[in-house]
C-alpha positions in Angstrom: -89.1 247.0 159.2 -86.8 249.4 161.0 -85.0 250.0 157.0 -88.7 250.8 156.3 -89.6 253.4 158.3 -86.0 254.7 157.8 -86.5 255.4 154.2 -90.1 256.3 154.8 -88.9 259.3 157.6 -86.2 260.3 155.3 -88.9 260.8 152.2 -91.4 262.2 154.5 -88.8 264.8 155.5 -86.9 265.9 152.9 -89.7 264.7 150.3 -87.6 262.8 147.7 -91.2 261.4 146.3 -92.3 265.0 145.1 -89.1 265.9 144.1 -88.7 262.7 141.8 -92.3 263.3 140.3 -91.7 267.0 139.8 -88.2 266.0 137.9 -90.0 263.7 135.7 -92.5 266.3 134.8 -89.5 268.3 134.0 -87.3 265.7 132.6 -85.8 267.3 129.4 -84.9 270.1 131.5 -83.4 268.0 134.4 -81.3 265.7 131.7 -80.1 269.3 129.9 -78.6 270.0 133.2 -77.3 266.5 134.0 -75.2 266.5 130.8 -74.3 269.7 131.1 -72.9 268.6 134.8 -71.3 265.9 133.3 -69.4 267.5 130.2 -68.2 270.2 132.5 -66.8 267.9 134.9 -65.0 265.9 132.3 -63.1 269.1 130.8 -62.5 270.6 134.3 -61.2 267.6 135.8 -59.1 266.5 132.7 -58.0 270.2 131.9 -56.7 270.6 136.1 -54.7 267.2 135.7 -53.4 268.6 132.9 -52.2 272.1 134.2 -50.8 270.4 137.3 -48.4 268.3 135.7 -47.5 271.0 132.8 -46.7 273.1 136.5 -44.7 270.6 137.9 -42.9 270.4 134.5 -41.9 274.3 134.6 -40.8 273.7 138.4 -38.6 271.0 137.5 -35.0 272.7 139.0 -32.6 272.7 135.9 -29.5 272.2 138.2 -27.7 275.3 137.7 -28.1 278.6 139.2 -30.2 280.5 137.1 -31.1 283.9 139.2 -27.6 284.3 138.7 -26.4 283.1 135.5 -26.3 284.6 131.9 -25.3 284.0 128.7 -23.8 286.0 125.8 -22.1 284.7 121.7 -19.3 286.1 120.0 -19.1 285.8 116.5 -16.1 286.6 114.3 -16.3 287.8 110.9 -13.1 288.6 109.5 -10.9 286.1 107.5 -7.7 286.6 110.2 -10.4 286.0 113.4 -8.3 284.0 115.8 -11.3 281.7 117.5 -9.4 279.7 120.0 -7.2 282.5 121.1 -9.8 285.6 121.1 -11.6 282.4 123.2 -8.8 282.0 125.8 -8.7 285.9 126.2 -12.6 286.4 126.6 -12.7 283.8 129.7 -9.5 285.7 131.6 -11.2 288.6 130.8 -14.5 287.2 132.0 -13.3 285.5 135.1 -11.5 288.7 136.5 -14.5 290.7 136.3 -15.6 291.4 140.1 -18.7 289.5 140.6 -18.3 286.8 138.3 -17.9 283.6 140.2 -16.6 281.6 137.3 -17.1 281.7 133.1 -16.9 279.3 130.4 -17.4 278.4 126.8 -20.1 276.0 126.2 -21.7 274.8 123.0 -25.1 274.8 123.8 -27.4 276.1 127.5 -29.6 273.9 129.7 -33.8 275.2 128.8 -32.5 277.0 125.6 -34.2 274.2 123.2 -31.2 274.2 121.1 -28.0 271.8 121.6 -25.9 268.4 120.7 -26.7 265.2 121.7 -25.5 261.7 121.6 -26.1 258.2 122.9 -23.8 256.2 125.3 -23.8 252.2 125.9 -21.8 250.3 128.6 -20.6 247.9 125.1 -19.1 248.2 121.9 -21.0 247.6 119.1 -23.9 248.7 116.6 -26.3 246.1 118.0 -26.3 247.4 121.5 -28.5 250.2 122.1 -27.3 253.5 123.4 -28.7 255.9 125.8 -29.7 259.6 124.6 -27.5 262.6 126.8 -27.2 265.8 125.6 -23.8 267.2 125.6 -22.2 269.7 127.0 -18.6 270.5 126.0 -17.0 272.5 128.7 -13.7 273.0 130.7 -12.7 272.3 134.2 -14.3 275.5 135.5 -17.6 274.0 134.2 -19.2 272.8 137.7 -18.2 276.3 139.3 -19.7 278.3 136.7 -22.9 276.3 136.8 -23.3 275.7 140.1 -23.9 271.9 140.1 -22.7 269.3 142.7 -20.1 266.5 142.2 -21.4 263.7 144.0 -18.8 261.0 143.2 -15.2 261.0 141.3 -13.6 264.1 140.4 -13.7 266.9 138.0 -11.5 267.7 134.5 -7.8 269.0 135.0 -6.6 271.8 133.2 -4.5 269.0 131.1 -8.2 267.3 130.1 -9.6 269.5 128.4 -9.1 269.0 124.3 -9.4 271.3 121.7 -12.2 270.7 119.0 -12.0 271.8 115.6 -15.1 271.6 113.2 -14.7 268.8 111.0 -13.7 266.7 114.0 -15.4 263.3 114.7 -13.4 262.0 117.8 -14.0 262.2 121.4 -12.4 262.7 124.5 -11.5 260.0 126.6 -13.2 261.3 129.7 -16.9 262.3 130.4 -18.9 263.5 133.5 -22.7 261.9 133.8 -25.7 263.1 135.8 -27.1 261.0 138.0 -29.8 260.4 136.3 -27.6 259.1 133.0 -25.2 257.3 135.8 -28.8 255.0 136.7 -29.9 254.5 133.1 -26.5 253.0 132.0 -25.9 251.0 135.6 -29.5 250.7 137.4 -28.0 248.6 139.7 -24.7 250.5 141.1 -25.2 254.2 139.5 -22.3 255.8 142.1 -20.2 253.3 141.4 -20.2 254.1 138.0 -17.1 256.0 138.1 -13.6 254.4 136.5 -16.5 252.2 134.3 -16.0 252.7 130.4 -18.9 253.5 128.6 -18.9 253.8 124.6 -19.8 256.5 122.2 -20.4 256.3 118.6 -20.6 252.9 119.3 -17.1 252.3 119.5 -15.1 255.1 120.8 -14.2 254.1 124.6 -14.6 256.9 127.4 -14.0 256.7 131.2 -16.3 258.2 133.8 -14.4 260.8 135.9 -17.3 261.9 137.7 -21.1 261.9 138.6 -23.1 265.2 139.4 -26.1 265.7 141.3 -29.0 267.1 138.5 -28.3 268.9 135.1 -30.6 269.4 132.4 -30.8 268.7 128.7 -31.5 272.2 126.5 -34.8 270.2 125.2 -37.6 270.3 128.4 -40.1 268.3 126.1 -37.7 265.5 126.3 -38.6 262.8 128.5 -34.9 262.1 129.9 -34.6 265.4 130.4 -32.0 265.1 132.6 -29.6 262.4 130.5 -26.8 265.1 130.7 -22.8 264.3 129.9 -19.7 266.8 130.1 -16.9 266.4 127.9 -13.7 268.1 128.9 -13.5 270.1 125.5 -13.0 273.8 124.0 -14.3 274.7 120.6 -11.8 276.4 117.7 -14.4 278.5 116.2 -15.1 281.5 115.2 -18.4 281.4 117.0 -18.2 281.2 121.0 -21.3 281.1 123.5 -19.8 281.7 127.5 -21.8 280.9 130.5 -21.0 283.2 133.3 -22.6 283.2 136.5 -22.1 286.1 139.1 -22.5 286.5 142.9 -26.3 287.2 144.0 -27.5 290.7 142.2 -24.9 291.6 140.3 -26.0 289.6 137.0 -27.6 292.9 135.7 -25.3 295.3 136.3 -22.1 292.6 135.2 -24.5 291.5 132.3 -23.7 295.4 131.0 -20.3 295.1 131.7 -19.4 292.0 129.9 -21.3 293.1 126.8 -18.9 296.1 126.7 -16.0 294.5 127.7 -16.3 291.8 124.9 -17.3 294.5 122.2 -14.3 296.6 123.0 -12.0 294.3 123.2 -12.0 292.7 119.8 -13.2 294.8 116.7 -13.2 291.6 114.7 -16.6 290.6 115.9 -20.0 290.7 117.0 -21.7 290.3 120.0 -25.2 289.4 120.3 -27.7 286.9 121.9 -27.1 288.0 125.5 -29.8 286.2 127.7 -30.6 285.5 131.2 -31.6 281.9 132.4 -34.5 283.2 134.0 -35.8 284.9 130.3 -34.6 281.6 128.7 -36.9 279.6 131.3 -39.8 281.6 130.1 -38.9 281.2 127.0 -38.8 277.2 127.1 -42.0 277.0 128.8 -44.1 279.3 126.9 -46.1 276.8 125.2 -46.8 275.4 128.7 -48.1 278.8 129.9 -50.4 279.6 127.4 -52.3 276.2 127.4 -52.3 276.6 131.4 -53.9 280.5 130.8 -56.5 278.9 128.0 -57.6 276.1 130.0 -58.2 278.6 133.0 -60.1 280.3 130.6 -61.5 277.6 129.3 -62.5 276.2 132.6 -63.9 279.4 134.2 -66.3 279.7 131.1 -67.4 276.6 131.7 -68.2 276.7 135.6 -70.1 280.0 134.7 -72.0 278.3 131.9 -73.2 275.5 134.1 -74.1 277.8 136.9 -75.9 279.7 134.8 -78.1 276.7 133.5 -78.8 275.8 137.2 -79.6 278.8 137.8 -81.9 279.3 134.6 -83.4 275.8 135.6 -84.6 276.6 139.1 -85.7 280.0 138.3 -87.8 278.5 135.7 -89.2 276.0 138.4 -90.1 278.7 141.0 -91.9 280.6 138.3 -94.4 277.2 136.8 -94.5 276.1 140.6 -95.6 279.6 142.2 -99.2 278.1 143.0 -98.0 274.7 144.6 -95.1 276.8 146.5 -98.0 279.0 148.1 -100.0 276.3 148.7 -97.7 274.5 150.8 -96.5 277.6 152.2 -100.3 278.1 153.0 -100.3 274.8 154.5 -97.5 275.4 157.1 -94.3 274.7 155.3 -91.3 276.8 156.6 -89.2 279.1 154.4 -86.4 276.9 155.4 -88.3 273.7 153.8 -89.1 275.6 150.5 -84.9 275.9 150.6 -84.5 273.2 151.6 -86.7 271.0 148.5 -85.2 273.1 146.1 -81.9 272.4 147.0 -82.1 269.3 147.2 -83.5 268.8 144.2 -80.7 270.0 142.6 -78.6 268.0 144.9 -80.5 264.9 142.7 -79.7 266.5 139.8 -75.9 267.1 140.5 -75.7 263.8 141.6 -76.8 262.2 138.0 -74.5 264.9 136.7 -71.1 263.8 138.6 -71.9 260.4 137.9 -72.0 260.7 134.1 -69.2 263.0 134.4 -66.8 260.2 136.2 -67.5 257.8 133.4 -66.8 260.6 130.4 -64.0 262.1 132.4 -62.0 258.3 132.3 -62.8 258.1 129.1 -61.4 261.7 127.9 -58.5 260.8 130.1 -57.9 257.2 128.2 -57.9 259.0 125.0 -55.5 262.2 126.1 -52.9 259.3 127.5 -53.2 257.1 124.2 -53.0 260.4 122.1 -50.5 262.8 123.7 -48.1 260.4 126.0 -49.8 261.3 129.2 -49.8 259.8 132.7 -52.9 258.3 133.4 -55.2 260.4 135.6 -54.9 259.7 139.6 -57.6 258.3 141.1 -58.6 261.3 143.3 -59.0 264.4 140.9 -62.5 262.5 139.9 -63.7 262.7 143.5 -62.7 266.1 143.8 -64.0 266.9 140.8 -67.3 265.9 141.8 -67.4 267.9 145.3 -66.8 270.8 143.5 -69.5 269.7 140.9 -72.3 269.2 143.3 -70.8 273.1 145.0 -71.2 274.6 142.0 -74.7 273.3 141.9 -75.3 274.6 145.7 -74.6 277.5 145.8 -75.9 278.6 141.5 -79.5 277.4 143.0 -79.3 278.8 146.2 -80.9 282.4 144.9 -83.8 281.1 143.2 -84.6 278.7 146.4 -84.3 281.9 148.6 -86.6 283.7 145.8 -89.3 280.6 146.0 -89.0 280.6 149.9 -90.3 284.0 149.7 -93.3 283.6 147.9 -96.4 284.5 150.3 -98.8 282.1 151.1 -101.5 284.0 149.6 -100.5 283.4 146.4 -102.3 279.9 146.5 -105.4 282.0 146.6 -104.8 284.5 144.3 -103.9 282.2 140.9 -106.9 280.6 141.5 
């Protein structure tokens, strides 16, 4: 009984009977809206999971310092070029400059989308699986010049590092691992990786000198991004790339310096390609970017859309119900309950909307994951998603309820 005159008091008072029999009388228009609810929730809700995670992506720290780093090729042209050498006297050069905390020659940049990789196993042997890192061949001044932390072991000597030719297929005997390699090769004891021999090219043995903290790979689509290895090596070629990192706010001004020093220095050759990290950030995440600005887009079209329909709705509902909205104004309803009906009627509206919109926004969601290697959505972006939903309803009918609360009473006399 008391359940009874519960719901009876709550009908009475907020008058869900009329509401449901004036939505019925309107139904195609009330369903236009519902779906229109619902198919905006789905692409908002889908399309904010979506930018989040591509955000978190182009957050992800790469490991080195890149406020303060650069990077800059040489390239030799003429038959009697001396690569190694015209290498050994660029990174003196380099490393003397004031400002520049350290320099080196490295075959390929973290976030530049171009570079070497290879796989590592912990056995010998073409039917053991290896573990994707890309490589970075580098000398000892490698963890100076980009600023990344040796957790465990120690770094290359001087005597380490090898010389590599083109047409060579060996490696060194020594290799540095990120962390994050360190785990995938020993998930139980990845610090204590170091003095463990782990295999590349199947075969070839190498030792692990050292672990550092976070490096990544030059590929940020790559799922293991941060499988990294160093190998203690300087190219022979005619071609360099060098790495240098400066003290905080001199990159610019040293960024001039270098790029005259190295084109005086040598005649033999060109220098081009000079690029901060920062730019070469931008540059990786582009893609990223422009999907986050068209889904914005995207998503703000929508929102107006849908208000707009609500909006278009309930003005079309004051103006068929001008004579029933006098009437009960003429019978002693408040401005506030004319609001207040409206509003709610929408609210009812909203509701079917939201509802619709959770089922079609798990199933968009299912078929982005399946589609394009996606996390599944978490479990409170469709809540969220909803409350904004049923806000967006609020506050679009809001004017035309203020509009129907303001019809006088004697218009129930009048249209008759």
């Amino acid at each position: 009984m008391t359940h009874s005159k519960g719901w009876s008091f709550f009908a009475e008072n907020w008058e869900v009977g009329p509401i449901f029999r004036a939505l019925l009388r309107n139904k195609v228009g009330a369903m236009l809206i519902a779906l229109q609810i619902a198919f905006t929730m789905t692409i908002i809700v889908n399309a904010i999971y979506i930018i989040v995670e591509r955000s978190q992506k182009m957050q992800r720290p790469s490991g080195i310092d890149e406020a303060n780093s650069f990077f800059i090729s040489s390239v030799g042209f003429s038959n009697n070029f001396n690569g190694l050498a015209t290498t050994q006297e660029d990174l003196n050069a380099l490393r003397a400059i004031n400002g520049v905390v350290d320099a080196i020659q490295i075959n390929a940049v973290p976030l530049s989308g171009s570079g070497w990789s290879m796989g590592l196993q912990t056995q010998p042997g073409a039917e053991f699986d290896g573990t994707g890192a890309a490589v970075y061949m580098v000398d000892e001044h490698a963890l100076k010049a980009l600023d990344v932390a040796l957790i465990a072991g120690e770094n290359f000597s001087a005597t380490d590092i090898q010389v590599r030719v083109s047409s060579q297929t060996h490696w060194p005997d020594k290799v540095i691992i990120t962390l994050a390699m360190a785990n995938k090769l020993f998930p139980q004891e990845a610090l204590a990786a170091v003095g463990k021999t782990v295999y590349i090219n199947d075969i070839e043995p190498m030792v692990v000198s050292g672990i550092i903290d976070k490096l990544q790979a030059p590929w940020v689509g790559w799922d293991n991004v941060e499988n990294v290895m160093l190998t203690p090596e300087i190219r022979d070629s005619k071609s360099s790339r060098y790495f240098i990192r400066t003290t905080s706010g001199e990159r610019d001004r040293i960024m001039t310096e270098v790029e005259t020093l190295l084109a005086k220095s040598n005649p033999q050759r060109i220098i081009k390609d000079m690029h901060t990290l920062d730019e070469t950030r931008l540059r990786a995440y582009r893609d990223n970017s422009a999907m986050i600005r068209i889904l914005i887009t995207v998503m703000t079209i929508l929102v107006i859309i849908t208000g707009l329909g609500i909006v278009g709705l309930a003005s079309f509902s004051v103006n068929q119900r001008k004579k029933q909205i006098g009437t009960r104004r003429a019978l002693g309803a408040s401005q506030q309950a004319i609001v207040r009906y409206f509003m709610l009627e929408n609210l009812l509206i909203s509701t079917a909307g939201v509802m619709i919109g959770a089922i079609f926004t798990v199933s968009l969601n299912i078929v982005l994951v399946n589609a394009f290697s996606l996390d599944p959505i978490t479990w409170y972006y469709i809540p969220l998603g909803m409350i904004a939903l049923w806000l967006v309803g609020q506050l679009a009918v809001y004017g035309p309820a203020k509009k129907a609360a303001s019809i006088a009473p004697a218009i129930a006399t009048r249209s008759v």
